[in-house]
N, C-alpha and C positions, 0 to 999 in steps of 0.2 A: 572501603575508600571510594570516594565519588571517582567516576572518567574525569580525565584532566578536563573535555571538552566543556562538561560540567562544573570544575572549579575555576574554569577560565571565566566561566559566567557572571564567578563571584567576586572576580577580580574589575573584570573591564566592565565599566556601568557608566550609569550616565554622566556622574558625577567628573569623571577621567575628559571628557569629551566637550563638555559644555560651557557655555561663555558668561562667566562667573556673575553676579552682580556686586561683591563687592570692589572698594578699590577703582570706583566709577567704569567696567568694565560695559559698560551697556549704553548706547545710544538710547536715549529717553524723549518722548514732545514736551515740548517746551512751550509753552503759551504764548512767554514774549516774545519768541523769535517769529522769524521771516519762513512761515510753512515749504516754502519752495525751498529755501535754503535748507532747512531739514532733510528736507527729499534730496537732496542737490547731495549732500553727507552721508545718507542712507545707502542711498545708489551706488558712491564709489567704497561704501563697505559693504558691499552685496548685501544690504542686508531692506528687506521690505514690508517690515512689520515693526513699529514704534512703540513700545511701551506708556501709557497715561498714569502720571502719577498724582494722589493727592496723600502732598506728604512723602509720608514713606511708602502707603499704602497704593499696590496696581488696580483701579479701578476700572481699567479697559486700554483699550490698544488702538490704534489708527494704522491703518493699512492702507497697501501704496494704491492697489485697487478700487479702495472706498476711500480715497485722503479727506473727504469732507466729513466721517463721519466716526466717531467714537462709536464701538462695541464694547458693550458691556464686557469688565470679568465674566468669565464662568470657569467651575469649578471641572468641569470636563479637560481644562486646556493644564490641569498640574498633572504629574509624574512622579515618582519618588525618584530623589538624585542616587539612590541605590538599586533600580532595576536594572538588570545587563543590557546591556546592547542589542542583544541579541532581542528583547521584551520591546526594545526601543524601535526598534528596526520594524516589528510587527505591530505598535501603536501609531506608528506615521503609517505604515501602509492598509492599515485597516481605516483609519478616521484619517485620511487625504489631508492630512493638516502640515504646513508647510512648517509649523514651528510647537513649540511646549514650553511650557514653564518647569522647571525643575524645583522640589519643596523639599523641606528637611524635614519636613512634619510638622514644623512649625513657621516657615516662612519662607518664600519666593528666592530661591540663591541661585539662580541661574535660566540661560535660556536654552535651549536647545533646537537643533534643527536639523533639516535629511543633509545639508550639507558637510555639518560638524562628523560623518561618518566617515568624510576622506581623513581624517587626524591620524594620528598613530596611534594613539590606543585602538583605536576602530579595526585600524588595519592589521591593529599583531593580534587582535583577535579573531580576523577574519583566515589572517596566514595562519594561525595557529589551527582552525579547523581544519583547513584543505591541509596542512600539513600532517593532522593526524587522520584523515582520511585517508591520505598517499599513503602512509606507514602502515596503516591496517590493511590495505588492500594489497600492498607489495607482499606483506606476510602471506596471505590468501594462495597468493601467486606466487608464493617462494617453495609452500608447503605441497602443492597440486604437483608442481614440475621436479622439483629437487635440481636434480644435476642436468636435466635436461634441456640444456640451455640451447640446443639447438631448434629444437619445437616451439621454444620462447621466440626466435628469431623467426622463423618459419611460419608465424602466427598475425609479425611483423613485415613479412616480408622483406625481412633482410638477413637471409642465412649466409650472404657474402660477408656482413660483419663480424661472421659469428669468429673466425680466425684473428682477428685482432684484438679483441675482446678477449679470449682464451690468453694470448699471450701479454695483454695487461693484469691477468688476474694471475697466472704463471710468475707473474717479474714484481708481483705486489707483496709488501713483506706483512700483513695486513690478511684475514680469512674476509674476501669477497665474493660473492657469487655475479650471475651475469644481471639477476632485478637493482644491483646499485646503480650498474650503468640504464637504466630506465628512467624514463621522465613521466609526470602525472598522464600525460598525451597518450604513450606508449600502455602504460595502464591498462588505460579505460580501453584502450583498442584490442588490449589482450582479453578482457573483458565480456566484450560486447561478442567476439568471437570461441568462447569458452562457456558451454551453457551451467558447467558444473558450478564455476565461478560466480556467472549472474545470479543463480539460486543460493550463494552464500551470502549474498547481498539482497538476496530479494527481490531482483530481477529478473522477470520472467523472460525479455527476449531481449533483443539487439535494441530495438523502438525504445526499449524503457532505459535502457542505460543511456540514449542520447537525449531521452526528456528529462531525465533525473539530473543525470550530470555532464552532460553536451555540451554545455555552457563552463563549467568549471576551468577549464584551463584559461579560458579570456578572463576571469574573476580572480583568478593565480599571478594571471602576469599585471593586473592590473592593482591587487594589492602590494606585489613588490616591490612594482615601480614610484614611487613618491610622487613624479611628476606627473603620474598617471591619475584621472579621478574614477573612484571605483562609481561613486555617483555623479554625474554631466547635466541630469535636468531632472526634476522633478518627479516623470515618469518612472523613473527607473528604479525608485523604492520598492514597486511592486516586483519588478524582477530581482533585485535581491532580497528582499524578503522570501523568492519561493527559492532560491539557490539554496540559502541559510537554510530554509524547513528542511529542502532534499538532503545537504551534507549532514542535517542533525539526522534525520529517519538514517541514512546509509549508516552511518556510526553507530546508533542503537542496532543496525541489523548486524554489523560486521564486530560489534561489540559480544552480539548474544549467540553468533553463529561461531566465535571464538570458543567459550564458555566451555 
């Protein structure tokens, strides 16, 4: 059976995310209209790349950059509306392109862009890594310490908690140990302080747990929050794109170092 993180792949694609064209879902240029006016429309739907239609067929685009000047199609700017997200996430940050076309194999059904990756599906596939992340690492950390839940605090520097904790898990009708009450934070701190740990992950020192996944809990709080954008400006493709590569390698290691 594939890792879930792997059939999440083949769930959440681009097709989930993207702003359809049928159903007149898409701002298009218009010949007879007022160009300014267009732009005037574009701007207050964020959006700054025009589709050129003749017919049915896209034969180029007008952009807010170049407004005076049609670029041609090319075949470089389609996608299939079945890659994951995760494919998506590294075709924006590899070729700097602020948008794509989506194809069914047979025809133009959508646009795509680094924005469309704040949506929900984006985001429950984004939760759904860091959440099977957390889960695999807490195991790591459950199976090292066992009952030793005070060396867990002591690691933390909060062995004052450890007494109430004990007596939440004492008055719980429920088998819990002291890694529920943990957060992703707490983790990666036990971690980065545990070398047996970092080596079940791959991690050779403290450095590398903060390059690898240093950043993860801002990317945790910012997929759960809705209001939040995981993406804010164009730049920021590339740092999620390498978050996404790091949780994918940590899972392949914490997946095989399971095994």
């Amino acid at each position: 059976m594939l890792p879930i993180w792997k059939q999440l792949e083949q769930v959440f694609t681009v097709e989930t995310i993207m702003t359809p064209r049928r159903d007149n879902g898409w701002l298009v240029w218009e010949e007879d209209k007022s160009p300014q006016d267009q732009w005037d429309v574009a701007e207050q739907s964020g959006v700054d790349m025009l589709p050129v239609l003749d017919g049915d067929k896209i034969i180029g685009v007008r952009e807010r950059i170049n407004k005076d000047q049609i670029i041609p199609f090319a075949d470089n700017w389609l996608i299939s509306e079945r890659i994951s997200i995760r494919e998506l996430v590294e075709k924006f940050a590899i070729s700097k392109r602020t948008w794509l076309f989506a194809s069914d194999a047979k025809d133009v059904i959508g646009i795509v862009t680094p924005a469309d990756l704040n949506k929900l599906p984006a985001r429950t596939y984004f939760y759904s890594l860091l959440a099977e992340l957390e889960m695999l690492i807490a195991k790591h950390v459950r199976n090292h310490f066992g009952q030793n839940h005070q060396a867990i605090l002591a690691l933390l520097n909060n062995p004052e908690e450890l007494e109430g904790v004990e007596i939440k898990m004492r008055d719980s009708d429920m088998k819990i140990d002291i890694v529920h009450f943990l957060d992703l934070s707490d983790l990666i701190k036990v971690i980065k302080k545990k070398a047996v740990l970092r080596e079940k992950l791959g991690l050779g020192s403290a450095n590398q747990v903060k390059e690898k996944i240093g950043n993860v809990v801002e990317l945790r709080h910012n997929v759960m929050h809705p209001v939040r954008l995981i993406l804010n400006d164009k730049k920021g493709i590339d740092d999620l794109d390498k978050q996404v590569r790091n949780i994918l390698s940590l899972l392949g290691s914490v997946n095989t170092s399971s095994e």
